[in-house]
MDTraj code that builds the backbone (N, CA, C; nanometers):
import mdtraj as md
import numpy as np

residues = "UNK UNK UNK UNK UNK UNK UNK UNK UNK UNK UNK UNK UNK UNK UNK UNK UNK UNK UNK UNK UNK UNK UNK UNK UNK UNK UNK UNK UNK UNK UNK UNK UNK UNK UNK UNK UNK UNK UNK UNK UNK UNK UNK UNK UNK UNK UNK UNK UNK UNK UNK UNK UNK UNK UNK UNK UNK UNK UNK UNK UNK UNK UNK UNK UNK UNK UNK UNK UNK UNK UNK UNK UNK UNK UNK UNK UNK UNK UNK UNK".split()
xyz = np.array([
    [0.0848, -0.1173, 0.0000],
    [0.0000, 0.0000, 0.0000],
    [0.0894, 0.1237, 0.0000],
    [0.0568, 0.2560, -0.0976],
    [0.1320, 0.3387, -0.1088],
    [0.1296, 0.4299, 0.0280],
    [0.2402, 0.5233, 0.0691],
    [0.2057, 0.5916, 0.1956],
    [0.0835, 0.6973, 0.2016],
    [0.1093, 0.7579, 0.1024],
    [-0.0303, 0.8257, 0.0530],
    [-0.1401, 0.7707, 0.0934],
    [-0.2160, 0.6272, 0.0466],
    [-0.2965, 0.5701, 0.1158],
    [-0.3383, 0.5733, 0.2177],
    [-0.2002, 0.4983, 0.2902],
    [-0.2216, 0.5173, 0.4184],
    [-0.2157, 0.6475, 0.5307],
    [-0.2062, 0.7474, 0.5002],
    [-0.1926, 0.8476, 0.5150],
    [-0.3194, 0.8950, 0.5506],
    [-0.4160, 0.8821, 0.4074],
    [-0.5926, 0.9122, 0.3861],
    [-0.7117, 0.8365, 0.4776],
    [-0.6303, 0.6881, 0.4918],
    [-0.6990, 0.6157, 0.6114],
    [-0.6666, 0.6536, 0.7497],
    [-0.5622, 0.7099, 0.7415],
    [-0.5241, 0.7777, 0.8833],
    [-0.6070, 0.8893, 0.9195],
    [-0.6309, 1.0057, 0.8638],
    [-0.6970, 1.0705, 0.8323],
    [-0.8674, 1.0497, 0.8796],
    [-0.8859, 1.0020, 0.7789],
    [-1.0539, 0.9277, 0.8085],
    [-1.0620, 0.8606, 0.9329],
    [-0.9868, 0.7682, 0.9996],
    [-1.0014, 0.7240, 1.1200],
    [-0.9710, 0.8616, 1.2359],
    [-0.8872, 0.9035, 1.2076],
    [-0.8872, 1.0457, 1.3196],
    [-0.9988, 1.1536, 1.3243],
    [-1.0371, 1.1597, 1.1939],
    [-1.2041, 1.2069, 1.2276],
    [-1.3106, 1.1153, 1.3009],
    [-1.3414, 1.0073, 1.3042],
    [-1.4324, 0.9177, 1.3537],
    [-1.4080, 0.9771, 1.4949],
    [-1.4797, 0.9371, 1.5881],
    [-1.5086, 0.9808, 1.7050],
    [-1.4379, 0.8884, 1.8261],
    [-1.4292, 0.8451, 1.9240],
    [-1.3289, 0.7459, 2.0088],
    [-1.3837, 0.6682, 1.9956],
    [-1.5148, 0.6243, 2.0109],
    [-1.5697, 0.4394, 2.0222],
    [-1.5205, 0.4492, 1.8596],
    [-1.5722, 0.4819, 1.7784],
    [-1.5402, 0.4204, 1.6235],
    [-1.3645, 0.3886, 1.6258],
    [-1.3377, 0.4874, 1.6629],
    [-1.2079, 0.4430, 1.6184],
    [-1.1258, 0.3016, 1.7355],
    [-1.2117, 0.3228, 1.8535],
    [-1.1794, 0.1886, 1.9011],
    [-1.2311, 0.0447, 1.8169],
    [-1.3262, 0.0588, 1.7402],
    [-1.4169, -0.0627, 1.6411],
    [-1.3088, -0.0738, 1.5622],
    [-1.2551, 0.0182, 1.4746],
    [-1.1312, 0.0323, 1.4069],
    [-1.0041, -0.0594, 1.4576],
    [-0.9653, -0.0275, 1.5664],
    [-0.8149, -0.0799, 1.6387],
    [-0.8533, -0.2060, 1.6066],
    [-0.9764, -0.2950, 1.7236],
    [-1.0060, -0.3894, 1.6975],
    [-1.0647, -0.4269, 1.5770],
    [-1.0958, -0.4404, 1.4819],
    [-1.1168, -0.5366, 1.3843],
    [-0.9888, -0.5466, 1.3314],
    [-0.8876, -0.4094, 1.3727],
    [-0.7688, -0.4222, 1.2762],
    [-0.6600, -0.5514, 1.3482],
    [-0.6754, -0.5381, 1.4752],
    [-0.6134, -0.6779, 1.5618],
    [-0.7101, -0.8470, 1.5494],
    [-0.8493, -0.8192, 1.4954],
    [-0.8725, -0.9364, 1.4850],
    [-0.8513, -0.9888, 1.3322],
    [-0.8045, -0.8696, 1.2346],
    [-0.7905, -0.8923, 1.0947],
    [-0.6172, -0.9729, 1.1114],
    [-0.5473, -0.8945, 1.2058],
    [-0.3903, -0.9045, 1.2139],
    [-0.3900, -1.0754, 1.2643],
    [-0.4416, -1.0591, 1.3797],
    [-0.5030, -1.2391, 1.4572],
    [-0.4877, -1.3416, 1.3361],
    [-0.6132, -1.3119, 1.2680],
    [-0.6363, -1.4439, 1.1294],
    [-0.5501, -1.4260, 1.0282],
    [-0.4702, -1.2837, 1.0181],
    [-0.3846, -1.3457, 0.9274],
    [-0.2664, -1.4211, 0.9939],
    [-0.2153, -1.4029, 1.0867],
    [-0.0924, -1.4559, 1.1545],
    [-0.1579, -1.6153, 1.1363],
    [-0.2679, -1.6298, 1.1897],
    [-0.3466, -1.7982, 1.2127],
    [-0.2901, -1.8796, 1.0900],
    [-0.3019, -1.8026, 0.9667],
    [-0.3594, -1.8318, 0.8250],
    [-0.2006, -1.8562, 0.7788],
    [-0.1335, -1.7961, 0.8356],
    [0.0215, -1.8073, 0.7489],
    [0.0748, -1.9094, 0.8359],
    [0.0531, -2.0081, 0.9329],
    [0.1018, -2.0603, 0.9988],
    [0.1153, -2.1650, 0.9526],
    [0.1967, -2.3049, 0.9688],
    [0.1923, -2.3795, 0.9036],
    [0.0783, -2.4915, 0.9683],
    [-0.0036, -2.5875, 0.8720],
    [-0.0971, -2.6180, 0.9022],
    [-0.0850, -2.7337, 1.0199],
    [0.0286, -2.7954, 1.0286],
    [0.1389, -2.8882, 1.1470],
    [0.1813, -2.7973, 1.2664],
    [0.1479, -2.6964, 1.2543],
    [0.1629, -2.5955, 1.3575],
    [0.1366, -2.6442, 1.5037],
    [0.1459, -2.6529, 1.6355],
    [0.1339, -2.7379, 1.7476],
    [-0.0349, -2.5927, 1.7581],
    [-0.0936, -2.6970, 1.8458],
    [-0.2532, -2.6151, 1.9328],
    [-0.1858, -2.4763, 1.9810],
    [-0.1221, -2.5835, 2.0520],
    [-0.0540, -2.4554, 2.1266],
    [-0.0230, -2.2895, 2.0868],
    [0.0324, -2.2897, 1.9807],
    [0.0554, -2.1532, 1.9077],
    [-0.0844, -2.1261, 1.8621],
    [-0.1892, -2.1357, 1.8409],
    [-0.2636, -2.0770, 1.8539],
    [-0.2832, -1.9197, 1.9519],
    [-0.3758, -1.8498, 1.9047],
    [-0.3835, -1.6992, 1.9899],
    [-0.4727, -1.7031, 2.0826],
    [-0.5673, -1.8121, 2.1287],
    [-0.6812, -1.8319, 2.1772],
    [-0.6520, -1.9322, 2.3319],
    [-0.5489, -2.0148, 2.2844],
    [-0.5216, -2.0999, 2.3354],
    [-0.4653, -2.0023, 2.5143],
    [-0.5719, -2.1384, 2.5576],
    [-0.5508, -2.0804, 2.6771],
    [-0.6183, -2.0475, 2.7937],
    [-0.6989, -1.9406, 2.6955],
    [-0.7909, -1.8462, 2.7313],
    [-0.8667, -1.8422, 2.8093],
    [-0.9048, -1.9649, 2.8630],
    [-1.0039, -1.9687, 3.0041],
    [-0.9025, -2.0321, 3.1095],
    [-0.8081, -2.0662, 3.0910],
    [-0.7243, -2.1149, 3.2322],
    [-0.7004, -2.0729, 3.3317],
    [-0.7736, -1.9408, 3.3519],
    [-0.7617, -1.9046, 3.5304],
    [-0.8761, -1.9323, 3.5748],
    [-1.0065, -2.0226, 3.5075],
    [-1.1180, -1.9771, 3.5174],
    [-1.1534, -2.1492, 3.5686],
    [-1.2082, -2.1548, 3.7291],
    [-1.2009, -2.2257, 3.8211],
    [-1.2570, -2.3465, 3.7765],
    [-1.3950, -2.3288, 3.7178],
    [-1.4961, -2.3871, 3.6368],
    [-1.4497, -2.5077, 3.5276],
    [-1.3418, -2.4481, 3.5134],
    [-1.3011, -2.5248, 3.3906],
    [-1.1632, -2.6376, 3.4036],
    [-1.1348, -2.6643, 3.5241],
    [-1.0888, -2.7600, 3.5724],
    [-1.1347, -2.8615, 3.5077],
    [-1.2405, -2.8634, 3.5251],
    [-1.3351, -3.0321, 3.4452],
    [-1.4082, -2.9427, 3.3506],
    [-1.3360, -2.9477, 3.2363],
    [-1.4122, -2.9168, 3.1355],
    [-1.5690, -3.0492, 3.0857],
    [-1.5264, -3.1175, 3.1294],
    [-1.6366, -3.2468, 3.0934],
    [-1.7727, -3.2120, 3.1578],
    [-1.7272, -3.1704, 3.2933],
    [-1.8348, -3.1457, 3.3976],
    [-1.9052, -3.0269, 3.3646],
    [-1.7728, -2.9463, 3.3433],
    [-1.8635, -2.8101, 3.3452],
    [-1.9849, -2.7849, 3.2320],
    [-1.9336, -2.8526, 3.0906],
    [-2.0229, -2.9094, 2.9419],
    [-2.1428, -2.9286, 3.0089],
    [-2.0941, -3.0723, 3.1047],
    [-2.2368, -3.1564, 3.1610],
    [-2.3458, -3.0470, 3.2134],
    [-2.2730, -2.9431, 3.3530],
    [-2.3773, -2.8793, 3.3762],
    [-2.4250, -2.7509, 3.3000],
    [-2.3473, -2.7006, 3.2092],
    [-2.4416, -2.6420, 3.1095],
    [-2.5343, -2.6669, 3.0302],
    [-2.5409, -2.7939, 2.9616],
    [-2.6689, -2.8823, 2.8999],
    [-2.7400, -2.9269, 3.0098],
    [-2.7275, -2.9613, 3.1507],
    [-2.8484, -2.9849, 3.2060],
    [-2.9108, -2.8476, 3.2168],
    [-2.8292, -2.7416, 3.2773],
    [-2.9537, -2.6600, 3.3207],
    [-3.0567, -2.6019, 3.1733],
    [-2.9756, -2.6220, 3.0562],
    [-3.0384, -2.5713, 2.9370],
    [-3.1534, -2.6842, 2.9377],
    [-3.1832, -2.8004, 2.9422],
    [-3.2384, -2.8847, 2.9320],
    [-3.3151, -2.8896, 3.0379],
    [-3.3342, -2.8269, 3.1587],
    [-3.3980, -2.7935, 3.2401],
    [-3.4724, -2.7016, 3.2444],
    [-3.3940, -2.5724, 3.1782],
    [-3.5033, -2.5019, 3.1259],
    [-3.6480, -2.4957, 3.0425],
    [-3.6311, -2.6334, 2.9576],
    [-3.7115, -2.6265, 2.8058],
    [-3.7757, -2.7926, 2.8588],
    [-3.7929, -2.8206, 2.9856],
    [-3.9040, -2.8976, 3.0535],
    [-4.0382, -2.8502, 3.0536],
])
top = md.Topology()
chain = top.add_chain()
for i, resn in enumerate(residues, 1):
    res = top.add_residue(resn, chain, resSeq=i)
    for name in ("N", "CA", "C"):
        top.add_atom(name, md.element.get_by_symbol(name[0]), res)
traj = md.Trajectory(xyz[None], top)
């Protein structure tokens, strides 16, 4: 992309207002995310993934099996 370009998108995003241009940052980090995903090689370990992880402080999820279990019961409890 020429600098010029980018220059004009700079521009246009500095007019937008603060939430827009926060919508901006982020889609531009979840655009950056899938491409990094996408260039990776497809033998790539789980692990390198960007996601990976992501609930591990989260107590619940010790037993992921369990915790599954009691989310479909109470859904299934609901629709009794």
């Amino acid at each position: 992309m020429e600098k010029n370009q980018i220059e004009k998108i700079v521009a246009m995003i500095e007019r937008l207002p603060p939430e827009k241009q926060a919508e901006v940052a982020d889609f531009v980090a979840f655009l950056s995310c899938r491409s990094e995903s996408i260039q990776k090689s497809p033998n790539a370990p789980l692990t390198e993934e960007p996601l990976f992880g992501l609930w591990r402080s989260r107590k619940e999820m010790v037993d992921s099996v369990a915790f599954v279990k009691r989310l479909r019961q109470r859904e299934w409890d609901r629709h009794e």
